[in-house]
C-alpha positions as semicolon CSV with decimal commas, in nm:
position;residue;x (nm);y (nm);z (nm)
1;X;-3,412;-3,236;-11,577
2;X;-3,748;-3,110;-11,531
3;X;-3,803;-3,367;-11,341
4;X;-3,566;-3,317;-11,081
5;X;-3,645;-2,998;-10,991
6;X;-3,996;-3,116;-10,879
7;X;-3,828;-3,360;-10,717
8;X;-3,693;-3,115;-10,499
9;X;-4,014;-2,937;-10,464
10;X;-4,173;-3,215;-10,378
11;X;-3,858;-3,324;-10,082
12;X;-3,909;-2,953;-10,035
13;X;-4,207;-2,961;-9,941
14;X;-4,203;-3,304;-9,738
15;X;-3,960;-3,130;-9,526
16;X;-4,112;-2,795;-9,504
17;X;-4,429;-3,055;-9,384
18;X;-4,195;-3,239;-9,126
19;X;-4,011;-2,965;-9,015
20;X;-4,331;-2,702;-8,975
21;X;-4,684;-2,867;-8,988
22;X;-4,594;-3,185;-8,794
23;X;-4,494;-3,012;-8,525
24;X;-4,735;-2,775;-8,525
25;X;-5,014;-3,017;-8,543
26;X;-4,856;-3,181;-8,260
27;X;-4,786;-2,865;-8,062
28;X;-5,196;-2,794;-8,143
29;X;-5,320;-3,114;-8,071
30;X;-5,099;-3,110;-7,729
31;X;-5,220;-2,741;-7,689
32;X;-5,613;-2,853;-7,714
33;X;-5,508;-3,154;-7,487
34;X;-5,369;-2,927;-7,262
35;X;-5,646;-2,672;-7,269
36;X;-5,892;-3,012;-7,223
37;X;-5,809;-3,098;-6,881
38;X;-5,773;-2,772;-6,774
39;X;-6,099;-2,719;-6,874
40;X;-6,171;-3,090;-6,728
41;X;-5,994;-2,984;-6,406
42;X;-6,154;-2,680;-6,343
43;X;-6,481;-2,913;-6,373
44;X;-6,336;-3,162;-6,125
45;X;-6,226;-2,860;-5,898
46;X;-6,593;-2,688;-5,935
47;X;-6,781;-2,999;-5,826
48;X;-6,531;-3,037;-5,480
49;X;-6,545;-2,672;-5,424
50;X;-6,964;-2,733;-5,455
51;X;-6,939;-3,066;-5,251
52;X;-6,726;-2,854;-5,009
53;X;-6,953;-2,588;-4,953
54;X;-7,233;-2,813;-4,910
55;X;-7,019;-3,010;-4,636
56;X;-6,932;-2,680;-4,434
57;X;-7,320;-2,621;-4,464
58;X;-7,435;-2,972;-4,324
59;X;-7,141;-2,895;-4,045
60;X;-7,268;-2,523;-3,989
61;X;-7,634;-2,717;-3,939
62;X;-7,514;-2,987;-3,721
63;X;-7,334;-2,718;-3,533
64;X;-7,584;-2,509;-3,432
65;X;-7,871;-2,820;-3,387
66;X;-7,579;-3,001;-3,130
67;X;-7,574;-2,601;-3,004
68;X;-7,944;-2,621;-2,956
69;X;-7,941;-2,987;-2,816
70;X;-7,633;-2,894;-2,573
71;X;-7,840;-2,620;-2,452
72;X;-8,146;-2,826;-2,380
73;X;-7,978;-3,076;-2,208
74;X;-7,858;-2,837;-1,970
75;X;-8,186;-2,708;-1,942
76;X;-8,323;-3,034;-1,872
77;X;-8,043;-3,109;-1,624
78;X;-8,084;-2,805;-1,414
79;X;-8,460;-2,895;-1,397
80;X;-8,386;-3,223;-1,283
81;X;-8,172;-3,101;-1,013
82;X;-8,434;-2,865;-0,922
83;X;-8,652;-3,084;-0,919
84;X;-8,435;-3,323;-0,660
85;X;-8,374;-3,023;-0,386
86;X;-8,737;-2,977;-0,402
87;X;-8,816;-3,364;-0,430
88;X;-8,569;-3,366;-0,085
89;X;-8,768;-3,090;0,068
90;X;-9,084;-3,237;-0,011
91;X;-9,002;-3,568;0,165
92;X;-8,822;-3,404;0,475
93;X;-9,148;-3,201;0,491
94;X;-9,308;-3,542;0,445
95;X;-9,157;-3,690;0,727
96;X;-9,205;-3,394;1,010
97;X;-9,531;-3,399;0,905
98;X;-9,606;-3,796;0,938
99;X;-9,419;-3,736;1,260
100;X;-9,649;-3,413;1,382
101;X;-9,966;-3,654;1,261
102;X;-9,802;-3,973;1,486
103;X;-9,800;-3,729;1,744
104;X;-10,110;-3,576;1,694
105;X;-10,315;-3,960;1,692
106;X;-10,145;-4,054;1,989
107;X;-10,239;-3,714;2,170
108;X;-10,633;-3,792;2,042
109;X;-10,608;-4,164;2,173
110;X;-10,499;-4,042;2,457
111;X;-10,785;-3,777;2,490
112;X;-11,030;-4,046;2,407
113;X;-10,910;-4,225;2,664
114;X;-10,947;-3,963;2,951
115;X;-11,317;-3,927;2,731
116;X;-11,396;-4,284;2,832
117;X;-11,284;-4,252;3,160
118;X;-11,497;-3,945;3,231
119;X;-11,787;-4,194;3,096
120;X;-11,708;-4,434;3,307
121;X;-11,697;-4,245;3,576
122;X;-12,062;-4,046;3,509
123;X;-12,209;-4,452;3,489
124;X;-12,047;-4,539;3,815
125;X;-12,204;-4,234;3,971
126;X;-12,533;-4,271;3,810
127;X;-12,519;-4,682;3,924
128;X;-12,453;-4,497;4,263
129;X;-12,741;-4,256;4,250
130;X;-12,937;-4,512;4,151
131;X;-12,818;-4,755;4,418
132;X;-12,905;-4,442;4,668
133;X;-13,249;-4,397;4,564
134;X;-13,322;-4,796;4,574
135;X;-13,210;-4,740;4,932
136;X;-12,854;-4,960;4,960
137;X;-12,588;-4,797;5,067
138;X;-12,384;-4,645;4,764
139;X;-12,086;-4,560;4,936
140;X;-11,905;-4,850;4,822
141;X;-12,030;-4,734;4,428
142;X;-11,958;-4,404;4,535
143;X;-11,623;-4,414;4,662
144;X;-11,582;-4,656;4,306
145;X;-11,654;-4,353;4,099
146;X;-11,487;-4,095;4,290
147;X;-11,150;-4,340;4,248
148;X;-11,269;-4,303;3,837
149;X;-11,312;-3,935;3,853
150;X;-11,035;-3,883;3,972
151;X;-10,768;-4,105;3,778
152;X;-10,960;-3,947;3,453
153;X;-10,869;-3,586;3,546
154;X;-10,502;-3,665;3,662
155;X;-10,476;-3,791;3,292
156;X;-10,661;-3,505;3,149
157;X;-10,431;-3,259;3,422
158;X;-10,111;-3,486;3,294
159;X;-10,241;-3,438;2,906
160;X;-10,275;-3,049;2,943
161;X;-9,963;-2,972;3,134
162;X;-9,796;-3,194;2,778
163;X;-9,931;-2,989;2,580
């Protein structure tokens, strides 16, 4: 009968072991699981919080250099159009002034024509003077360079009164 009674004992504790430490060690080893990917989460959920800072960084940067870039372009753009009005007024000023200097090339051809015909008329009257003092009658060259003269100061009279 001695027997028996560790029997018992021993069913005893086989059941106090089933009933308690099984589950316990379960419960534990479920409890350190548990506590394992918390720990693993909190890891995972560091590193994106990290990786998330980082990427609002690298967006704060790109921001403020599209800011800056934005800001030079307009710069650039308002230059350009300055530089277009003034481009504009440049060539309109370009184009009185090729104008005032057709005008002003004419006005000396025309001068250096009324020149020429003041020279021609001096040689006529010199060829008449000198006709005179051979002793032929110069009023033939005379009445030449008078006709001379006189058509070179109507277009010197007609150049002034232009003017």
């Amino acid at each position: 009968m001695t027997e028996e009674p560790s029997n018992e004992v021993a069913v005893t504790e086989r059941s106090l072991f089933r009933r308690v430490v099984r589950p316990a060690i379960a419960w534990g080893v479920a409890g350190v699981l548990v506590v394992a990917g918390n720990v693993w989460m909190y890891r995972v959920i560091d590193g994106w919080r990290a990786e998330e800072a980082s990427l609002r960084e690298q967006a704060r940067a790109s921001g403020d250099s599209i800011g800056v870039s934005d800001g030079t372009i307009a710069f650039q753009v308002n230059v350009l159009a300055l530089l277009a009005r003034q481009s504009g007024a440049a060539q309109a000023w370009s184009t009185t002034l090729q104008a005032e200097a057709d005008a002003q090339a004419a006005n000396a051809d025309a001068y250096k024509e009324v020149a020429l015909g003041f020279e021609r008329c001096g040689d006529q009257r010199a060829a008449a003077i000198a006709a005179i003092w051979a002793g032929a009658s110069g009023s033939a060259a005379i009445a030449s360079a008078d006709a001379e003269c006189s058509a070179a100061q109507q277009q010197l009279d007609a150049l002034a009164a232009g003017n």
